[in-house]
GUPA-265676 format. One record per residue (C-alpha): residue number from 1; chain; x, y, z. Coordinates in nm, 4 decimals, m for minus. Layout:
// GUPA-265676
{NUM, 'A', {X, Y, Z}},
...
//
This chain:
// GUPA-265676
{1, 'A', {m4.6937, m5.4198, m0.2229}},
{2, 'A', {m4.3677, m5.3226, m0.0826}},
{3, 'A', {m4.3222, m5.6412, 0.0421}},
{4, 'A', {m4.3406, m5.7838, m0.2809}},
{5, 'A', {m4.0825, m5.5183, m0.4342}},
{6, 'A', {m3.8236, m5.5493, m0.1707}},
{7, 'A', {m3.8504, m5.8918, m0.1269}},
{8, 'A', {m3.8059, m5.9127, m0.5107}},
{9, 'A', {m3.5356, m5.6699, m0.5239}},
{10, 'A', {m3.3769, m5.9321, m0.2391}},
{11, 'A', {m3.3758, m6.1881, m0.4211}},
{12, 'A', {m3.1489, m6.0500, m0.6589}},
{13, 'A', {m2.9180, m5.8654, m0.3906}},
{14, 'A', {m2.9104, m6.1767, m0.1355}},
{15, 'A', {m2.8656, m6.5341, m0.3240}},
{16, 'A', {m2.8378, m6.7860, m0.0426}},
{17, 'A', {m3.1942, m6.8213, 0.1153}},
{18, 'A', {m3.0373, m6.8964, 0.4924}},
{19, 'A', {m2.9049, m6.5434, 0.4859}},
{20, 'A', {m3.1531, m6.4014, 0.2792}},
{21, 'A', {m3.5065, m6.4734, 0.5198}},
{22, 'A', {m3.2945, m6.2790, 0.7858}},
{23, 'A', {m3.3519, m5.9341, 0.5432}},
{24, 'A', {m3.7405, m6.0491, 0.4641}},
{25, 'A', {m3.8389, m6.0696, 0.9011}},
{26, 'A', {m3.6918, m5.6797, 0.9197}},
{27, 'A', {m3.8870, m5.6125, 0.5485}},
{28, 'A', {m4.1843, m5.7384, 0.7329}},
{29, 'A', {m4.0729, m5.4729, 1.0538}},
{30, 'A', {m4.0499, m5.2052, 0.8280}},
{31, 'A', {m4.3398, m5.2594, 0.5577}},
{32, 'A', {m4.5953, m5.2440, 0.8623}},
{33, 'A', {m4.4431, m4.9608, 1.0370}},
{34, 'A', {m4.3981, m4.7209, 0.7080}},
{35, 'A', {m4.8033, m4.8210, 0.6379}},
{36, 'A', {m4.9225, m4.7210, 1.0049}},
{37, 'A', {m4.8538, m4.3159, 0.9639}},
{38, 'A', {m5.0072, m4.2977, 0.5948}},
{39, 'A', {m5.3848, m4.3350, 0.4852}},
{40, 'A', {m5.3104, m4.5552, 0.2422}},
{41, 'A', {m5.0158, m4.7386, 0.3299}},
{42, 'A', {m5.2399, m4.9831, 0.5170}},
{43, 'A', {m5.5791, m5.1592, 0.5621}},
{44, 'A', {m5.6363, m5.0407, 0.8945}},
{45, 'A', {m5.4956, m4.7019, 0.8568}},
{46, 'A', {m5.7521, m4.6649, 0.5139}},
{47, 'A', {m6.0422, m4.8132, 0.7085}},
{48, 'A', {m5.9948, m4.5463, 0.9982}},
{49, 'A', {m5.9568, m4.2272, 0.7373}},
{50, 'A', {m6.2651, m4.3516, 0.5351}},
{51, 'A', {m6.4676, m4.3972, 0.9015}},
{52, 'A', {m6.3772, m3.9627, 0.9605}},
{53, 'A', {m6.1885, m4.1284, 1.2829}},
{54, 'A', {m5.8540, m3.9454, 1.1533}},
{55, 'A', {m5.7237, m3.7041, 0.9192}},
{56, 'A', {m5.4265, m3.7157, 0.7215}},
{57, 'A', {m5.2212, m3.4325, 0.8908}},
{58, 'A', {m5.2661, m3.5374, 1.2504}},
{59, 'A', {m5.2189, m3.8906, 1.1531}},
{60, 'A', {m4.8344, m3.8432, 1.0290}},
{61, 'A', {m4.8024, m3.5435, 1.3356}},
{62, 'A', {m4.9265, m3.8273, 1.5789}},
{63, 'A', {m4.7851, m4.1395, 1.4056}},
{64, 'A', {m4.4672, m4.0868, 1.2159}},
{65, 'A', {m4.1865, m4.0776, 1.4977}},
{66, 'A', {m4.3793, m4.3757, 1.6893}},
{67, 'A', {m4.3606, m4.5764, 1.3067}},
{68, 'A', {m3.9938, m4.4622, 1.2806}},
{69, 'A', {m3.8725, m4.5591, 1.6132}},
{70, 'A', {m4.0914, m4.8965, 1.5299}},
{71, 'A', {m3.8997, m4.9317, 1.2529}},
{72, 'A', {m3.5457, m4.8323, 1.3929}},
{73, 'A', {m3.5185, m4.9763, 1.7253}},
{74, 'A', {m3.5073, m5.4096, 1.5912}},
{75, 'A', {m3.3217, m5.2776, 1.2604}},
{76, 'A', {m3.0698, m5.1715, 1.5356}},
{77, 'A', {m3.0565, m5.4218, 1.7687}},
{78, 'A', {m3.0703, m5.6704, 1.4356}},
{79, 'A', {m2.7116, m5.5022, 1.3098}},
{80, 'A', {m2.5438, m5.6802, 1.5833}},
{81, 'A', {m2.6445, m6.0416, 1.5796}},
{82, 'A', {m2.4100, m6.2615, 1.3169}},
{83, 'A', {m2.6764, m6.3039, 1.0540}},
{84, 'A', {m2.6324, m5.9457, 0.9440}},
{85, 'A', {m2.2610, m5.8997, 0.9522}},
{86, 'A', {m2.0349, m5.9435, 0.6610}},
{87, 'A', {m2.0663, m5.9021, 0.3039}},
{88, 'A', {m2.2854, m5.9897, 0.0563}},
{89, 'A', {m2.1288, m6.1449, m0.2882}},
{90, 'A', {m2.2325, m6.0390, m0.6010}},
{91, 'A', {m2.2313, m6.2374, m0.9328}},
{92, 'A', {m2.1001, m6.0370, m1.1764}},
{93, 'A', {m2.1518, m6.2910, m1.4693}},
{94, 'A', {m2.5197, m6.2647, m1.4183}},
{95, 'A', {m2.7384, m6.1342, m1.7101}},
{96, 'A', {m3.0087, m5.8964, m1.6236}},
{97, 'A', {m3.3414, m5.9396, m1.8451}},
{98, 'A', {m3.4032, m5.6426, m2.0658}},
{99, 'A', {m3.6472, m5.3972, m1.9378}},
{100, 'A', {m3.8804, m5.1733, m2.1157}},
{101, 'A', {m3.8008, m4.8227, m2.1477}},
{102, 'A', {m4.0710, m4.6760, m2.0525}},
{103, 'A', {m4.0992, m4.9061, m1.6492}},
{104, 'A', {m3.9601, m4.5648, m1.4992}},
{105, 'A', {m4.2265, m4.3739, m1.6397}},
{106, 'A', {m4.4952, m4.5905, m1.4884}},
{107, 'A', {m4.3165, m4.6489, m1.1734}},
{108, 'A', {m4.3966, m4.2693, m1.1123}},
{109, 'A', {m4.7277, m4.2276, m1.3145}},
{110, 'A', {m4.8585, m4.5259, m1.0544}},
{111, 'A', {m4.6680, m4.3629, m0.7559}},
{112, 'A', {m4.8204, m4.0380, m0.8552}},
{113, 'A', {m5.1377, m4.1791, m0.8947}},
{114, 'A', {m5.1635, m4.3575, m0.5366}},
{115, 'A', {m5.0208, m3.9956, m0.3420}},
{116, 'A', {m5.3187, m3.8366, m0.5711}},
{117, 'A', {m5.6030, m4.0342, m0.3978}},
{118, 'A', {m5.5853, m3.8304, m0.0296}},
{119, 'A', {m5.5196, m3.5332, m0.2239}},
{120, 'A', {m5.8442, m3.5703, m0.4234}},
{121, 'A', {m6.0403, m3.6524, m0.1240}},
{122, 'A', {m5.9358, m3.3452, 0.0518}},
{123, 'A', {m6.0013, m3.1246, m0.2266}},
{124, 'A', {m6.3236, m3.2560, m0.3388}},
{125, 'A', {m6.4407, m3.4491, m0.0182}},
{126, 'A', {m6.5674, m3.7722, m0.2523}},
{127, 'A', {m6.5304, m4.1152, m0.1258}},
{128, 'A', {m6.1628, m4.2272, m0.1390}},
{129, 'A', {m6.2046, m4.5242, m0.4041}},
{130, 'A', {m6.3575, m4.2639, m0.6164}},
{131, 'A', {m5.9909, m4.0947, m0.6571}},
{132, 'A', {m5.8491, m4.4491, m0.6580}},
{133, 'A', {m6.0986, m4.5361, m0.9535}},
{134, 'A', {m5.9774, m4.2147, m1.1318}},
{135, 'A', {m5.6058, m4.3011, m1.0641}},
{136, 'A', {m5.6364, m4.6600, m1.1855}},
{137, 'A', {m5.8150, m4.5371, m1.5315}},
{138, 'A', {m5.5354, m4.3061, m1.5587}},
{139, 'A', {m5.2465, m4.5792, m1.5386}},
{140, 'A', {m5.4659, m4.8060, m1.7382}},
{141, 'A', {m5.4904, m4.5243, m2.0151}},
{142, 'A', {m5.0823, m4.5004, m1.9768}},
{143, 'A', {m5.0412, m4.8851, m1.9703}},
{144, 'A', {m5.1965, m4.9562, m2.3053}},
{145, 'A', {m5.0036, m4.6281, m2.4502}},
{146, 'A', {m4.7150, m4.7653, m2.4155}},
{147, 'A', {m4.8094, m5.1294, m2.4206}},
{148, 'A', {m4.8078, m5.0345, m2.8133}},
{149, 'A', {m4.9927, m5.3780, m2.8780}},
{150, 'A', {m5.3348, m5.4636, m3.0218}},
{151, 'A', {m5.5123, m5.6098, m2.8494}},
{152, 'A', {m5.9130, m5.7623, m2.8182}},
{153, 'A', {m6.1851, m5.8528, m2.6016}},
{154, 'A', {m6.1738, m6.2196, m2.6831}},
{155, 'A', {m6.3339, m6.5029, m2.4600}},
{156, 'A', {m6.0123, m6.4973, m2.2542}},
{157, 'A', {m6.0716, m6.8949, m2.1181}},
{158, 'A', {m5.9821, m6.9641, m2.5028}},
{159, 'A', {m5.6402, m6.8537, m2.5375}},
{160, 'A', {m5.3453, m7.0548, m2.3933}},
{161, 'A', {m5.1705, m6.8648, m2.1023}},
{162, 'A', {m4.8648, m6.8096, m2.2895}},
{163, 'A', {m5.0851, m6.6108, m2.5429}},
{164, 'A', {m5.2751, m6.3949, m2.3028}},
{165, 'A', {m5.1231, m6.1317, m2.2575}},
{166, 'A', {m4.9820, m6.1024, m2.5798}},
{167, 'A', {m5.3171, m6.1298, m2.7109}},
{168, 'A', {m5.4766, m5.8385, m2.4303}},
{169, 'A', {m5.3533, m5.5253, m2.2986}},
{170, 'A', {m5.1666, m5.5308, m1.9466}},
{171, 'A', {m5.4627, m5.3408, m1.7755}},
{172, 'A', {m5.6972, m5.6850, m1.8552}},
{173, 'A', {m5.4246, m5.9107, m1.7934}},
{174, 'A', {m5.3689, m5.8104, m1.4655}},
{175, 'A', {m5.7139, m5.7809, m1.3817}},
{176, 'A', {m5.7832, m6.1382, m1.4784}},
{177, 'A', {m5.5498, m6.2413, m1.1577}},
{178, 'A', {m5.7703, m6.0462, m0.8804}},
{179, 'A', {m5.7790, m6.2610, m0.6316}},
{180, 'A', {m6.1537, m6.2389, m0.5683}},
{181, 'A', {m6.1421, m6.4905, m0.2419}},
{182, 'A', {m5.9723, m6.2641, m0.0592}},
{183, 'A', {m6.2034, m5.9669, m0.1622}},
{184, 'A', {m6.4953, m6.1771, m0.0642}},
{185, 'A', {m6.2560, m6.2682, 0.3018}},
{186, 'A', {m6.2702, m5.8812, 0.3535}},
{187, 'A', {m6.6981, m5.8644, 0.3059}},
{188, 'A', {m6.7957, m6.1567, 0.4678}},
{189, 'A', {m6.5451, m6.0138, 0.7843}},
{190, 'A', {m6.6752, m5.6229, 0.7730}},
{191, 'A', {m7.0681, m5.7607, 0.7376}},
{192, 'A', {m7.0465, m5.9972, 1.0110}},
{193, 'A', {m6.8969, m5.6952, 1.2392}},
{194, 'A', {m7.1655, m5.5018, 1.1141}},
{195, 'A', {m7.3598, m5.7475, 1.1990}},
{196, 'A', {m7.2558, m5.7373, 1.6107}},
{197, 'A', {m7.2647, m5.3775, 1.5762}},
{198, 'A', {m7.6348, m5.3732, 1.5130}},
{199, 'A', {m7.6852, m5.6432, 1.7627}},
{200, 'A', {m7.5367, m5.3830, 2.0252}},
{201, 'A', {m7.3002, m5.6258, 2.1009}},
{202, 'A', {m6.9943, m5.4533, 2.0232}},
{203, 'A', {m7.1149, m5.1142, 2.2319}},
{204, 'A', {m7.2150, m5.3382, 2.5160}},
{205, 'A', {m6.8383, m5.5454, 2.4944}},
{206, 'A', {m6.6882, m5.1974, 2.5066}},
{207, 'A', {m6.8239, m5.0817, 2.8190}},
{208, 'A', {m6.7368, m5.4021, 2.9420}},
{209, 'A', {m6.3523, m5.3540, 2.8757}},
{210, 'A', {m6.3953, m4.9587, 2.9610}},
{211, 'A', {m6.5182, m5.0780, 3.3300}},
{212, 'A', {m6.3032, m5.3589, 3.3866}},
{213, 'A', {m5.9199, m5.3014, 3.2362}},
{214, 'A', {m5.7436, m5.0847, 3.4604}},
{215, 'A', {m5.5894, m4.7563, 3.3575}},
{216, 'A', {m5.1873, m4.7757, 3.2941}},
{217, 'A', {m5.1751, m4.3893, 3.3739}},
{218, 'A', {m5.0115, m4.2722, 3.0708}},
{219, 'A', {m5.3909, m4.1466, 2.9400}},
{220, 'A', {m5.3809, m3.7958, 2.8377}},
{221, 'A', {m5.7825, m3.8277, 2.9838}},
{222, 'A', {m5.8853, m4.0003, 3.3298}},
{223, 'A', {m6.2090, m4.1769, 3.1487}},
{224, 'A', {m6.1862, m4.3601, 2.8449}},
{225, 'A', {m6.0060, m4.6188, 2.6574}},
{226, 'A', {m5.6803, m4.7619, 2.8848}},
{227, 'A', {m5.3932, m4.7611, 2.6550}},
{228, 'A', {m5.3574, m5.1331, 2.7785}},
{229, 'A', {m5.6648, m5.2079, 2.6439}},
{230, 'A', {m5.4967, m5.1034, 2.2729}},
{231, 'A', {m5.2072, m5.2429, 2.3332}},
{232, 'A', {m5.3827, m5.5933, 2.4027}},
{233, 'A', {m5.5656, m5.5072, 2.0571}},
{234, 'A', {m5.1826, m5.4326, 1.8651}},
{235, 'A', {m5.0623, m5.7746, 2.0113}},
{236, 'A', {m5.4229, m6.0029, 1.9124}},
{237, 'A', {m5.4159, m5.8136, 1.5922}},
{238, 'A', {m5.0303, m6.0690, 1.5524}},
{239, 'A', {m5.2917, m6.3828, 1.6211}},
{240, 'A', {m5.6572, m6.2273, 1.4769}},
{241, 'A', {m5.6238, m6.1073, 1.1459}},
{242, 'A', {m5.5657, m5.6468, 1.1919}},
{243, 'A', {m5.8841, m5.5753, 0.9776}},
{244, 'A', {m6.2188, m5.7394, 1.1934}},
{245, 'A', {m6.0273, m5.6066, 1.5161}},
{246, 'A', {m6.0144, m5.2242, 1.3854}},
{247, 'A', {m6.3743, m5.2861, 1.2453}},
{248, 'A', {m6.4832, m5.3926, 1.5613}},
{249, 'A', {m6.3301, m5.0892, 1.7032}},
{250, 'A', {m6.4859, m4.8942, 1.4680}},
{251, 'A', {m6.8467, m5.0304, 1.6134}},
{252, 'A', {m6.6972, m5.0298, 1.9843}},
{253, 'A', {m6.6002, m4.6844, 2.0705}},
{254, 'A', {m6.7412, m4.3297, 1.9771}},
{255, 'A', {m6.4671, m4.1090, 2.0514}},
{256, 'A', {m6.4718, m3.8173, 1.7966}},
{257, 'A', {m6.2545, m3.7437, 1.5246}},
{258, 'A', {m5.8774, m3.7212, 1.5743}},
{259, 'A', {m5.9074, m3.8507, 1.9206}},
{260, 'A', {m5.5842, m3.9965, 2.0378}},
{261, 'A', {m5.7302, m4.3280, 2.0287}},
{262, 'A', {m5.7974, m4.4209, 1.6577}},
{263, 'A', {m5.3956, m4.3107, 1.6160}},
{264, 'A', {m5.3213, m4.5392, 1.8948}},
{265, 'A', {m5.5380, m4.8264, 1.7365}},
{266, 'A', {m5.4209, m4.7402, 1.3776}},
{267, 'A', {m5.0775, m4.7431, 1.5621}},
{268, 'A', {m5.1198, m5.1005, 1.7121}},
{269, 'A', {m5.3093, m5.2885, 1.4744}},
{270, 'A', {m5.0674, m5.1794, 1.2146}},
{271, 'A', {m4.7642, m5.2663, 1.3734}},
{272, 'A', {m4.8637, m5.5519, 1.6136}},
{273, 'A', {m4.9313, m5.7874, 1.3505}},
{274, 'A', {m4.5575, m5.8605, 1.2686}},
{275, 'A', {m4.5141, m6.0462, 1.6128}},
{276, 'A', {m4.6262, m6.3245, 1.4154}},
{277, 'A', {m4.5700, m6.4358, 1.0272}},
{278, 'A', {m4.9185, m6.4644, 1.0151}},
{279, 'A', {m5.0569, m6.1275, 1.1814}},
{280, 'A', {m5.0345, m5.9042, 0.8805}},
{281, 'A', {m5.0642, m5.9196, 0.4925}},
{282, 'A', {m4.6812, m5.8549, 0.4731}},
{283, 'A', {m4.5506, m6.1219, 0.6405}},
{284, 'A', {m4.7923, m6.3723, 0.4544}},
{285, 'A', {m4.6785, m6.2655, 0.1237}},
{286, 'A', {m4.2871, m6.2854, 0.2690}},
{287, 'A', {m4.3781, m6.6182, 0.3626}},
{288, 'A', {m4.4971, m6.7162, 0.0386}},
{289, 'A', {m4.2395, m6.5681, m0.1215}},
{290, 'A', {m3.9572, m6.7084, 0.0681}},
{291, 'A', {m4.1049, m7.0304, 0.2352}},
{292, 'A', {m4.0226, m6.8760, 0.5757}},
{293, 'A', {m4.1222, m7.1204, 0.8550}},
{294, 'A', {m4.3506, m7.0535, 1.1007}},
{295, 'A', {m4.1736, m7.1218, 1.4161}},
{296, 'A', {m3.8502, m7.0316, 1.2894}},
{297, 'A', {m4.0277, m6.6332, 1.2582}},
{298, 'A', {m4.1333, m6.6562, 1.5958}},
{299, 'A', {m3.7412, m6.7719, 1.7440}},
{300, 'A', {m3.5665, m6.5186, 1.5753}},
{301, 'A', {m3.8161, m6.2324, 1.4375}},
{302, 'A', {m4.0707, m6.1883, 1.6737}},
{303, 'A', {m3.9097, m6.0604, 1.9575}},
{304, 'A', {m3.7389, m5.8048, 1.7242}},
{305, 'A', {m4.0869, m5.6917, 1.6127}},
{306, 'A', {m4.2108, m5.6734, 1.9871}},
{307, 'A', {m3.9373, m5.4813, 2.0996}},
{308, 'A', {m4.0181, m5.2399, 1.7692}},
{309, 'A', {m4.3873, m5.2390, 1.9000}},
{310, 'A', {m4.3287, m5.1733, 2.2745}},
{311, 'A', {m4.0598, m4.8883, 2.2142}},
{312, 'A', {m4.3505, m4.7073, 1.9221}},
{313, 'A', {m4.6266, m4.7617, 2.2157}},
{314, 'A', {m4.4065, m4.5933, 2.4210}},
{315, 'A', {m4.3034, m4.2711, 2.2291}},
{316, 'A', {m4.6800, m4.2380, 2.0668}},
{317, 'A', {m4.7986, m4.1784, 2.4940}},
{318, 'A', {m4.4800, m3.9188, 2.5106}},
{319, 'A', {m4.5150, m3.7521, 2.1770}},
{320, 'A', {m4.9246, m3.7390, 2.1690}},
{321, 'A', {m4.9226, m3.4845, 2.4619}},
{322, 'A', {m4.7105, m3.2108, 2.1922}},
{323, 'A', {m5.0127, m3.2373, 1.9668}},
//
């Protein structure tokens, strides 16, 4: 989602599309970095707080100066090369479309709504999609308040597009374009980990890796995980989609809750993905978006993003012994 809004905002800002995919590889930096230390600003991060393998407090004590420093360290490095210096020229003469007056009121009422959902679950202790289900029927409500526009449950394949959403409220216009094949990408992945982890297999892999990777020597513990071992995850999570390697985790390891090692993972698998265009939803959406070539990502942004991911390893191992 931020992807999409900065990328959009971008677009205005930035016209020439040479100069323009250089801003969308740091977007990418930044959009997985700023998800890894929040329970909901990512996939992996939200599958390890609904698992009870972190809480929200020790995940932004143990996460947030490893995301920043993520985040900082190729955004730095980046402000020296010759595809970030200069200045950008604006087109004055350009007409902006008229906006509705009440888009800043829902910009917060669906900001509001999204910070709500840990809230609720702390408070009540329900299932996080249950606050999420609450939020959404709350900016639904708001959305057809000021939508101001009648509206009815019509066989929607009868109406031309251009008369859809005129015809139906926002909420049921924007559910009509769920993409349901990547809903049904994310169950057929989760049930055929499930799967291995009923099987054994992923218990039995994980003594395997416990036995045989060696130990870097930054553990805070002499048995357990190596922090290689995670690291290995963060960079396969760039080639392997992040969400069946932190389910398999999930199945693989039993450390308790809060344990330094679902940080690390949530850490890894967050940020490890933008090595590649490919590794996380963010950069697939920026390539969309922009048409950003594969290997042209790879010459120029992935070393950025590795440097990013080896200097956030690096201060999580320093800063997880303060906590």
């Amino acid at each position: 989602t931020a992807t999409i809004v900065l990328i959009s905002i971008l677009q205005k800002i930035v016209k020439v599309k040479e100069e323009r995919i250089w801003f969308a590889g740091l977007i990418i930096i930044a959009a997985n970095a700023g998800g890894a230390w929040s329970p909901i600003g990512d996939v992996t991060t939200t599958m390890l707080w609904i698992g009870n393998k972190v809480s929200i407090l020790k995940l932004v004590e143990y996460l947030f100066i490893p995301s920043l420093l993520c985040m900082a360290a190729p955004t730095l490095i980046a402000s020296f090369m010759p595809a970030f210096r200069g200045e950008i020229e604006f087109d004055d003469n350009e007409e902006d479309k008229p906006k509705s007056k009440f888009s800043g009121k829902m910009l917060f009422i669906g900001l509001g709504a999204i910070i709500f959902v840990p809230i609720f679950k702390t408070i009540t202790h329900l299932p996080p999609y249950v606050g999420m289900m609450l939020s959404l029927g709350v900016v639904a409500t708001f959305a057809e308040i000021f939508s101001r526009r009648k509206f009815s449950l019509t066989d929607f394949n009868t109406l031309e597009e251009s008369n859809q959403h005129a015809t139906h409220g926002p909420v049921h216009h924007s559910l009509s374009k769920i993409e349901m094949p990547s809903i049904l990408f994310f169950l057929g992945i989760l049930m055929a980990v499930a799967a291995l982890e009923s099987l054994g297999i992923l218990f039995n892999f994980a003594s395997t890796l416990k036995q045989t990777v060696p130990m870097l020597g930054s553990e805070l513990h002499g048995e357990g995980v190596s922090d290689l071992v995670v690291m290995l995850l963060g960079v396969g999570s760039a080639v392997i989609d992040n969400v069946p390697l932190v389910a398999a985790s999930l199945g693989m390891f039993t450390e308790p809750l809060d344990n330094e090692l679902w940080h690390f993972i949530a850490f890894s698998a967050g940020t490890g993905g933008s090595m590649l265009i490919i590794g996380s939803a963010a950069g697939v959406v920026a390539m969309g978006m922009e048409k950003i070539d594969f290997f042209w990502y790879l010459k120029n942004i992935a070393w950025l993003a590795f440097i990013g991911f080896a200097v956030g390893s690096s201060a999580f191992m320093v800063t997880r012994t303060l906590f």
